[in-house]
C-alpha positions in Angstrom: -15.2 0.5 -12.7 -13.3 -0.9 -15.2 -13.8 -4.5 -16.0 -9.9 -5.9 -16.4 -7.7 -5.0 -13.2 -4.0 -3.9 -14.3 -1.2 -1.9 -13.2 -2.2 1.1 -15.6 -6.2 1.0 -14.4 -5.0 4.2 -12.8 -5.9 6.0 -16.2 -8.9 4.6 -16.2 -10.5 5.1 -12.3 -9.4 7.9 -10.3 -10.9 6.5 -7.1 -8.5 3.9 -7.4 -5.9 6.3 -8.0 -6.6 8.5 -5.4 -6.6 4.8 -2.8 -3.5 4.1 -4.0 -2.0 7.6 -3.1 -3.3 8.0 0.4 -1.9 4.0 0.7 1.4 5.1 -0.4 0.9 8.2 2.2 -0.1 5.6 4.9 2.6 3.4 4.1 4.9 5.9 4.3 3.8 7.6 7.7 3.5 3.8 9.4 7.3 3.4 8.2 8.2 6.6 10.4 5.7 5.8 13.3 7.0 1.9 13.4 11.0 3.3 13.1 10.1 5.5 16.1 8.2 2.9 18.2 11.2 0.6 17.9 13.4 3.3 19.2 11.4 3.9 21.7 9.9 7.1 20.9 6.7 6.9 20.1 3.5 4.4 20.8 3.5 0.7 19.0 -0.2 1.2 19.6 0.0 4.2 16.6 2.1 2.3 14.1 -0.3 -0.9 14.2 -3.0 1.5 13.7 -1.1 2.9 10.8 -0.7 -0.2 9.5 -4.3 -1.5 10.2 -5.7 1.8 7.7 -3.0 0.6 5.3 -4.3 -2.6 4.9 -7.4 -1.4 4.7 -6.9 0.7 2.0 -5.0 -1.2 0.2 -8.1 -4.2 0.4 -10.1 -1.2 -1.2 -8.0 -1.8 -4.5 -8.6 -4.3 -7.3 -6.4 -7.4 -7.7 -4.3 -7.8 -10.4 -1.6 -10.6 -11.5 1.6 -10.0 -11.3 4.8 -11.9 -11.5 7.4 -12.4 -8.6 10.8 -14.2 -9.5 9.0 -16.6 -12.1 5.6 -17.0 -9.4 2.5 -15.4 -10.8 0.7 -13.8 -7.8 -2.4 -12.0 -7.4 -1.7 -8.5 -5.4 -3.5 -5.7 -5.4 -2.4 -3.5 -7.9 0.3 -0.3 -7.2 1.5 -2.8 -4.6 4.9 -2.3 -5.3 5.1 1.5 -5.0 3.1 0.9 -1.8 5.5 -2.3 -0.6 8.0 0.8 -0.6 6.5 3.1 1.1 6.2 0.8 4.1 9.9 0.4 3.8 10.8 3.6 4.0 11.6 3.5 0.2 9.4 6.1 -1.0 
């Protein structure tokens, strides 16, 4: 494991790498599922369970700093590309 958490420890740990992809997958198929269950069309009980591994998965990854209109946060890093996959955005 590398020692120093940040956005380009992807190059460094593919474990982490490999997280981040199946939390972008997650993200996006919770997106779908939770768009569906709103409509009516398929179970609110699957979407929160999509969400549920998502979270998990993304707790699996390191933390990192980041800033967010001038606030320094600590997220776990990729969280952006992930943020959009849960949108829909991906």
């Amino acid at each position: 494991m590398c020692p120093a958490p940040n956005e380009d420890k992807f190059a460094y740990n593919s474990e982490d790498a490999e997280i981040q992809g199946l939390s972008v997958t997650v993200g996006r198929m919770f997106s779908k599922a939770w768009r569906e269950a709103k409509n009516g069309t398929a179970s609110m009980s699957y979407a929160l369970n999509l969400l549920e591994a998502y979270k998990n998965l993304r707790r699996a990854l390191p933390l990192a700093q980041s800033k967010w209109d001038d606030t320094l946060m600590t997220r776990h890093i990729g969280s952006t590309a992930a943020w959009k996959a849960t949108q829909g955005m991906a």
